[in-house]
C-alpha positions in Angstrom: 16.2 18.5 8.4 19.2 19.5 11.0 22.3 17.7 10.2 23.6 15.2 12.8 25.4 16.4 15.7 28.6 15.7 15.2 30.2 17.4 17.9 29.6 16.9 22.2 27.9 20.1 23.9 31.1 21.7 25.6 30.9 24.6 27.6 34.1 25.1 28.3 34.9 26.3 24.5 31.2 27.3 22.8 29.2 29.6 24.5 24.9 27.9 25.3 22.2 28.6 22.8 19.3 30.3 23.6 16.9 28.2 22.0 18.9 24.2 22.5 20.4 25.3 26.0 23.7 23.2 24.8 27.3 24.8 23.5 27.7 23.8 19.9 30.8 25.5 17.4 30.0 28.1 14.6 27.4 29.8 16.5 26.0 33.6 14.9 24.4 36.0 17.4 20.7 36.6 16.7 19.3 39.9 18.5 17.5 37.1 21.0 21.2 35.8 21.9 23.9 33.3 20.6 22.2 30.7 18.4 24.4 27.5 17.7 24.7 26.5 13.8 22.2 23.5 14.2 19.5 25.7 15.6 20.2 27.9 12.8 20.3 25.7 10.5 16.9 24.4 12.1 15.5 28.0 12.0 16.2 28.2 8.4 14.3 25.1 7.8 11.4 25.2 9.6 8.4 25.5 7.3 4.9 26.7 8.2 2.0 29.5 8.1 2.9 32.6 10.7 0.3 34.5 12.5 0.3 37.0 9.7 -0.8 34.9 7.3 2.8 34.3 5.5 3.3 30.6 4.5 7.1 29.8 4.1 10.1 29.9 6.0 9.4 30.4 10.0 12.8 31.2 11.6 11.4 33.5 14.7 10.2 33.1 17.7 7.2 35.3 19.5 7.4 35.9 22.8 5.4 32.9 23.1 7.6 31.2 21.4 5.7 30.4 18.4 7.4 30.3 14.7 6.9 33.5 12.8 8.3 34.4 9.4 11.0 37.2 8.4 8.6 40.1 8.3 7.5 39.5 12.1 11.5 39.3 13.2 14.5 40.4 13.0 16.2 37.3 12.9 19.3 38.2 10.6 19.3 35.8 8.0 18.3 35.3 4.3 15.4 32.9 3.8 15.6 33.7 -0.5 17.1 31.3 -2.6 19.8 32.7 -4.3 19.5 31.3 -7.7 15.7 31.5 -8.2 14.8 33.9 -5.2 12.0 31.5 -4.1 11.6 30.8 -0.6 12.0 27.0 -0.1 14.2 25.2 1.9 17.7 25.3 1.5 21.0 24.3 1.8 24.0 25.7 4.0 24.8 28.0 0.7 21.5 29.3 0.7 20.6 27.8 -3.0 16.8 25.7 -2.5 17.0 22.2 -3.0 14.8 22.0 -5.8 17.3 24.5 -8.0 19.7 21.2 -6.6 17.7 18.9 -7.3 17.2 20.3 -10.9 21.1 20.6 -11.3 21.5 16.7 -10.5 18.8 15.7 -12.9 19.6 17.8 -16.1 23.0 16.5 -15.4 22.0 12.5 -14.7 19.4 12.5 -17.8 21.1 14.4 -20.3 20.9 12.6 -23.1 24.2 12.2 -26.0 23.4 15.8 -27.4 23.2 17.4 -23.7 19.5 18.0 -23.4 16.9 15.1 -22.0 15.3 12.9 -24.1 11.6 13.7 -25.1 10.4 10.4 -23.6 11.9 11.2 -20.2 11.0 14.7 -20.3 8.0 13.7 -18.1 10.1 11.8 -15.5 12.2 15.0 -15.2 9.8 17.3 -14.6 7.9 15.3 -11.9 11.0 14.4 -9.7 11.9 18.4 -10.1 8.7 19.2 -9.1 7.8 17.1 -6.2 6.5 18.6 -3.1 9.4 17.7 -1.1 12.9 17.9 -3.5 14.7 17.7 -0.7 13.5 13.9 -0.7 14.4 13.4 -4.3 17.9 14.8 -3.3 18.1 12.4 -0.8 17.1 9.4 -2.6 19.3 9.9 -5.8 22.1 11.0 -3.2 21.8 8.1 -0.8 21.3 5.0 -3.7 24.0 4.8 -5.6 22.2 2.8 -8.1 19.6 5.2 -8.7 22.3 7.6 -10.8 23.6 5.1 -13.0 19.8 4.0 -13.8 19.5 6.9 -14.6 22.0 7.8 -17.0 22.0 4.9 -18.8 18.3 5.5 -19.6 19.4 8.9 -21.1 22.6 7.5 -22.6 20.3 4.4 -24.3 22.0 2.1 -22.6 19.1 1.1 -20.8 16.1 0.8 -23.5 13.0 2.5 -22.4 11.3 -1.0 -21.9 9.7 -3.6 -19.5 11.7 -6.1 -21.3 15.0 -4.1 -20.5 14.1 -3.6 -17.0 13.4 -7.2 -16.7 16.6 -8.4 -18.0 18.3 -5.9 -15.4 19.3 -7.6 -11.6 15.8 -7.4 -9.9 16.0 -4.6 -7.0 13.3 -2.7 -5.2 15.4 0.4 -7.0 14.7 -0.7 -9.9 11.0 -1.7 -9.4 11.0 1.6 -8.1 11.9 4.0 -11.0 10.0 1.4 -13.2 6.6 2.5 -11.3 7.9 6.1 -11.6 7.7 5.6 -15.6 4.7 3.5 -15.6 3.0 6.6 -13.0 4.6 9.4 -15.7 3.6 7.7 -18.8 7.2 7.1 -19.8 6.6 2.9 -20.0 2.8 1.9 -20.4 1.1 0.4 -17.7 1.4 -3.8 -17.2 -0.4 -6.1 -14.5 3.4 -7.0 -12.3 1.2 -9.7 -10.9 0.4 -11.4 -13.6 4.3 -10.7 -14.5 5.3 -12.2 -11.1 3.2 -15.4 -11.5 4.8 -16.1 -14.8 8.3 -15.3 -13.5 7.7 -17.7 -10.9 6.2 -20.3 -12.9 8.9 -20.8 -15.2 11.2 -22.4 -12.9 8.7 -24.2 -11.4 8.0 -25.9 -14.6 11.7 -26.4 -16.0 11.7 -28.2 -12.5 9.4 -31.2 -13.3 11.7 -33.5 -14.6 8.8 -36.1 -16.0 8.0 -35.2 -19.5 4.3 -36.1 -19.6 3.7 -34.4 -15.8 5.4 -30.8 -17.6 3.4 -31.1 -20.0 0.1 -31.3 -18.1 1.4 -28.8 -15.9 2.4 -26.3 -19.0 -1.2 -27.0 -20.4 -3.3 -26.5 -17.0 -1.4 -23.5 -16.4 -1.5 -21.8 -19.8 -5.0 -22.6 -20.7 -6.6 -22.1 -16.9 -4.7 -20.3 -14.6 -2.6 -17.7 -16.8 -5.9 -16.9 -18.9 -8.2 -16.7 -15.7 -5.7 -14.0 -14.2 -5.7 -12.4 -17.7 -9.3 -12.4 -17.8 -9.4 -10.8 -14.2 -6.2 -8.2 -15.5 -8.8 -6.9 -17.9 -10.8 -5.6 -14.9 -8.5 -4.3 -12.9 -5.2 -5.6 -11.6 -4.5 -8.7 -9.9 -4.8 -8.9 -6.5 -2.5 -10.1 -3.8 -4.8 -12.8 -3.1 -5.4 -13.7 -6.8 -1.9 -14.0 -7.3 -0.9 -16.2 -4.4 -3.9 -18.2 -5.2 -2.8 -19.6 -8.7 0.4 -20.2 -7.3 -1.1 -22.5 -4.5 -3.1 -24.2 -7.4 -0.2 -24.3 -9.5 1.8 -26.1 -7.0 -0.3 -28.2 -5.5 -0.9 -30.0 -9.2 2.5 -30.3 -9.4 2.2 -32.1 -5.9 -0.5 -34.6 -7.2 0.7 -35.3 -10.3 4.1 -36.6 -8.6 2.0 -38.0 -5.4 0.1 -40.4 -8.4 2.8 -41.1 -10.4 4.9 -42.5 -7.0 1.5 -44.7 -6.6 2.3 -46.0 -10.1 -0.2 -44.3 -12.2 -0.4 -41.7 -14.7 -3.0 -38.8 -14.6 -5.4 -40.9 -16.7 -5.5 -44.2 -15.0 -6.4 -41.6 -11.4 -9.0 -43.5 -9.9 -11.8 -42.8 -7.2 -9.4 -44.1 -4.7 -6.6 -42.3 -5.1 -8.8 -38.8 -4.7 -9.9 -39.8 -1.7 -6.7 -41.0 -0.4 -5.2 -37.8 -1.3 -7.7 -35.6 -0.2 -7.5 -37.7 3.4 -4.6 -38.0 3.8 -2.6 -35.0 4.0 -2.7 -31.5 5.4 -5.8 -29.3 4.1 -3.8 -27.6 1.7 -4.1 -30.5 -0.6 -7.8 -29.4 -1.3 -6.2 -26.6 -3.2 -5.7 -29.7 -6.0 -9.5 -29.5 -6.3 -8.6 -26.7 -9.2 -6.5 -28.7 -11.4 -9.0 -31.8 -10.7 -11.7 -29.8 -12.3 -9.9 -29.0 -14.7 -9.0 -32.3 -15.5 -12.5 -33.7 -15.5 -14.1 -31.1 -17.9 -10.5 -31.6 -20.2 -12.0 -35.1 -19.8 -8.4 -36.0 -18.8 -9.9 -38.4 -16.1 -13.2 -39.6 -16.0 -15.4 -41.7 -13.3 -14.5 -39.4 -10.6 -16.0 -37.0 -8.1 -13.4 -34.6 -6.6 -14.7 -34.7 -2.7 -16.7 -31.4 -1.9 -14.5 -29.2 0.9 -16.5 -27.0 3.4 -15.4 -23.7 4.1 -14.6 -23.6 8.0 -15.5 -21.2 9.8 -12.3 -19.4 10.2 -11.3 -17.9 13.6 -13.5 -16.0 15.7 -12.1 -12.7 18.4 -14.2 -12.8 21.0 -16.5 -9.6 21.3 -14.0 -8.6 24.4 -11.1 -8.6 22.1 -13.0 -6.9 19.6 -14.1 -4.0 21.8 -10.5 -3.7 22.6 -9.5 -3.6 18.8 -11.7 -0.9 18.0 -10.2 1.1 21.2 -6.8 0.3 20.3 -7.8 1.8 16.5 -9.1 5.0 17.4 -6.6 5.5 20.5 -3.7 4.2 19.3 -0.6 6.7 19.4 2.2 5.1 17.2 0.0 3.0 14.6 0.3 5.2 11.6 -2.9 6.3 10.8 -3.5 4.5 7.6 -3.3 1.6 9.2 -5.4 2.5 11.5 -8.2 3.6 8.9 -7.9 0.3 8.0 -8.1 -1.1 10.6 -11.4 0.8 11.2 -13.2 0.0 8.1 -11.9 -3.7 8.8 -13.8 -3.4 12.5 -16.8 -1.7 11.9 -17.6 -2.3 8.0 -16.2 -6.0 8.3 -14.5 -5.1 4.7 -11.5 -7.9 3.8 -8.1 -5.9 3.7 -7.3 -6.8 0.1 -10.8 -4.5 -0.7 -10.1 -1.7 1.7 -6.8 -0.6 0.4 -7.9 -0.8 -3.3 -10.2 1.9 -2.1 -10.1 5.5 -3.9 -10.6 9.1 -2.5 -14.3 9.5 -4.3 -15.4 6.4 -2.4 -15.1 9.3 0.5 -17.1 12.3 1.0 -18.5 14.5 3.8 -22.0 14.1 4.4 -24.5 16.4 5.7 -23.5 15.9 9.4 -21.3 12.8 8.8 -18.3 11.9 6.8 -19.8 8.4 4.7 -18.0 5.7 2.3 -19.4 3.8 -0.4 -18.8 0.5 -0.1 -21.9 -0.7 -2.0 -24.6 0.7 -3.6 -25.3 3.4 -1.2 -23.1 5.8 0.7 -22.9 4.8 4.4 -22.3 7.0 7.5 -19.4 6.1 9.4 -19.9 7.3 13.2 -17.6 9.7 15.4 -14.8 9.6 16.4 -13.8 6.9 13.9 -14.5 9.0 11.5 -11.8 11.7 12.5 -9.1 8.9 12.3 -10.0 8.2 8.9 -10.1 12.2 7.9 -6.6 12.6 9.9 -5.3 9.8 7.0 -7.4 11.0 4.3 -5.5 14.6 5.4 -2.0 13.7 5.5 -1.2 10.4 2.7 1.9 9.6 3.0 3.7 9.0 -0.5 2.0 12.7 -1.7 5.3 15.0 -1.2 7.2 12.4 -3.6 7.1 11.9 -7.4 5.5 8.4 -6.6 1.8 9.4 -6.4 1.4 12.6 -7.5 -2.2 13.8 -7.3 -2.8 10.3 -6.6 -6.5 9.0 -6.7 -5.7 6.0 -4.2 -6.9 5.8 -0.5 -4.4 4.1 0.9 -1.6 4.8 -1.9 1.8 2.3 -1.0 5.3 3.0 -0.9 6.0 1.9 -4.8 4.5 4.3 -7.4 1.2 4.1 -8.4 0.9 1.3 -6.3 -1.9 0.7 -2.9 -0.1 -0.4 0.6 0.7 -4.0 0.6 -2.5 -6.3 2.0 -0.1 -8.9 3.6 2.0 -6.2 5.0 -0.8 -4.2 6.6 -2.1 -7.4 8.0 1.0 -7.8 9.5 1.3 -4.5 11.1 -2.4 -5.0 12.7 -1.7 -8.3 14.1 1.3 -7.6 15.5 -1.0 -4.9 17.6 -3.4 -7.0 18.4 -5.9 -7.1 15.4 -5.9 -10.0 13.4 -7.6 -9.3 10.1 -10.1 -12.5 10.1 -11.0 -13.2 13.4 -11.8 -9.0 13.7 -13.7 -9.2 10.3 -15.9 -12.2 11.1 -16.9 -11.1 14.8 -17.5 -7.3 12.8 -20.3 -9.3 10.6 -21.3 -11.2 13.6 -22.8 -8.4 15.0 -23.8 -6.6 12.1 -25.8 -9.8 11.2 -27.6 -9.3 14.1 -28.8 -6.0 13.6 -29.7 -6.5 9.4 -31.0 -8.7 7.0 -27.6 -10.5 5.0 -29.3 -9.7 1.6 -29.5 -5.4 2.8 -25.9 -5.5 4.2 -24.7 -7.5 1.2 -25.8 -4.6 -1.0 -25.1 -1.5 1.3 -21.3 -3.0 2.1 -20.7 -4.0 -1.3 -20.3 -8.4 -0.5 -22.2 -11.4 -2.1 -24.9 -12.3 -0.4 -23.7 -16.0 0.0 -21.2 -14.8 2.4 -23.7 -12.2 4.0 -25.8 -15.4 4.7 -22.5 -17.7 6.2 -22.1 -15.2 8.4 -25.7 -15.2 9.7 -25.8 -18.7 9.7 -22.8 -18.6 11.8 -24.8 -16.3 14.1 -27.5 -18.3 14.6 -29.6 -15.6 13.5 -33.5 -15.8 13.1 -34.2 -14.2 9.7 -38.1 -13.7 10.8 -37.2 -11.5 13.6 -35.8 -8.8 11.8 -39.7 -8.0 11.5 -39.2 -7.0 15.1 -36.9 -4.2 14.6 -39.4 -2.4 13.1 -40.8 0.5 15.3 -44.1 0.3 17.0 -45.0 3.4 15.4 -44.0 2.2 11.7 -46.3 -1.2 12.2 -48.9 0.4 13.6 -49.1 3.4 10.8 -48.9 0.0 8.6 
């Protein structure tokens, strides 16, 4: 990238450039005319495929003014690194930033007898060799704390442990050269949200200052939510919405137990009254008690009551204006990055919940006889132009790929920590503050697929239960005997 421009164009003492128009110092005089140092400088970094086929460094110009490499110009200037002769981007001395980048890490995680570690020998070769080391430069340039993280990991001052990088002063820095480890195979991999929910429940326990309350509290959560979460770790890591969901249940029996001991009772004297007065009188996140009430009954903890059953409501509902508009806004959209806008698309036509669509990997993609499709369930599904093209532009261009973060990276939609998918509530965000919000899109999406299908075929070929296939067509009113009608006349006749 150019440097900033520290100085003010000034005619009056630089000479213009030929290819900025402005009068900048230490300019060099390239056969086309004077060139100011940051178009140089930009010349010299300016990376791409010329017309003859060379992929590298692009400093010229055609007469069309189109970037061309060395051998179709005769732009004066060296485009070799001189330490390893490669041609790579480089520095104003002319030595590529991955022979810099090398320097600074041999140096940062040399170990007490001058040579790396074995067991960081694969966190040194992946930061040398990502795609882009003039971003691993950057990064160990520009955070200070990323040098002395790293030294002290070579030095041993830092063991080469979750338990050490626990006990350090939690930072996204740190997180993030953890999930460089975990991605290299320098720490083994650990579910961090199943670590987060037991970080966060400590406190919340040491908090209860009633004895007997702690002690329920210590026992529902070890025995029901912690093992439930380990049970789901085993398949795959916890999800976003896992995670916030046993700390809603978690706190919400805190709530209840403290709610019934200021009526004067303990958990077992809880009577059929004071359910129902608790699940009436409050805010509908009290049903999220009806976990640890469960619980409770089949601990036999309480007995001779019935926790109240809670309907699902319906949720919100965009309108099918505003969800003609989202789908434009997705496949239109100029400053949405497109993964979020490939999302967003498999959120609008697929009606697919955001926490599933960014767990997504690339073989759930593949080009199709005349379509690219996606597997979502049991069979691969076409998804239609030009929504497809959006999701190939993403699929293309990953962002996260010219880092050491995902190398080679099998994830969809891979997110800005190492090894690591995009962040659900983050990308819900992002779409909402456009002008998509996640559950009303979704739920209008199956609305009208509903319509169209049977819930039990869409259920299978989009890869949902079909007890929420069938809510939705409830919700729709739909006739399930009329899907007969779709048939063609053709097809029923032949019949």
């Amino acid at each position: 990238m150019p440097a900033p421009r520290k100085y003010t164009s000034d005619p009056s003492r630089w000479p213009a450039c030929v290819r900025c128009g402005s009068c900048y110092p230490a300019s060099q005089q390239w056969p086309e005319g004077t060139v100011c140092y940051y178009c140089v400088r930009a010349a010299r970094n300016r990376q791409g495929t010329c017309a003859c086929r060379h992929t590298g460094i692009l400093p010229g110009l055609d007469p069309e003014g189109r970037p061309v490499c060395v051998r179709c110009c005769d732009v004066p200037i060296e485009v070799q690194c001189k330490r390893c002769g490669e041609e790579n981007l480089a520095n104003d001395n002319n030595v590529c930033w991955r022979c810099l980048l090398s320097d600074r890490i041999n140096k940062l995680l040399a170990g007490p007898g001058g040579a790396i570690p074995e067991d960081l020998q694969a966190l040194a070769q992946a930061i040398i060799g990502m795609p882009r080391p003039n971003s691993g430069w950057a990064w160990i340039h520009m955070n200070r704390r990323v040098p002395d993280l790293l030294q002290g990991l070579a030095s041993g001052d830092i063991i080469l442990s979750h338990e050490a990088f626990d006990s350090l002063p939690r930072s996204r820095t740190v997180e993030y050269l953890r999930g460089l480890l975990v991605t290299h195979e320098c720490l083994p991999w650990r579910d961090e949200n199943l670590v987060a929910y037991n970080r966060w429940l400590a406190p919340k326990i040491d908090a209860i200052a009633d004895a007997d309350q702690r002690k329920l509290v210590e026992r529902y959560t070890r025995w029901h939510v912690t093992r439930r979460l380990r049970d789901s770790s085993r398949q795959g890591p916890v999800t976003a919405n896992s995670f916030l969901r046993a700390k809603q249940h978690t706190t919400l029996a805190i709530q209840f137990l403290q709610w019934l001991a200021d009526r004067g009772r303990q958990l077992n004297e809880c009577t059929q009254h004071d359910v129902d007065a608790w699940f009436g009188g409050g805010t509908s996140t009290r049903g999220h008690a009806n976990n640890f009430l469960y619980w409770a009954i089949k601990q036999r903890l309480v007995r001779k009551i019935a926790v109240p059953w809670q309907p699902h409501g319906n949720g919100p509902l965009a309108s099918e204006k505003n969800y003609v508009e989202a789908l434009r806004a997705l496949l239109l959209h100029e400053t949405l990055p497109a993964a979020h806008r490939a999302i967003g698309i498999m959120l609008v036509l697929f009606g697919q919940p955001i926490s599933k669509i960014v767990t997504m990997r690339m073989d759930a993609f593949r080009e199709g006889q005349d379509e690219l499709q996606v597997k979502l369930g049991k069979d691969w599904t076409d998804i239609p132009e030009p929504a497809a093209a959006v999701i190939r532009l993403h699929l293309a261009s990953r962002p996260g790929l010219s880092t050491a973060a995902h190398p080679d990276s099998p994830l969809a939609f891979p997110g800005r920590m190492p090894g690591r998918t995009m962040h659900v509530y983050s990308v819900a965000t992002i779409l909402r503050e456009s002008g998509i919000p996640a559950m009303a899109t979704r739920s209008r999406a199956w609305m009208q697929m509903v319509r169209q299908a049977p819930p039990s075929v869409l259920a299978d070929a989009l890869g949902i239960s079909p007890k929420t296939a069938m809510r939705y067509a409830e919700r729709a009113g739909t006739d399930y005997l009329a899907y007969a009608t779709l048939q063609r006349p053709a097809d029923i006749n032949d019949g």
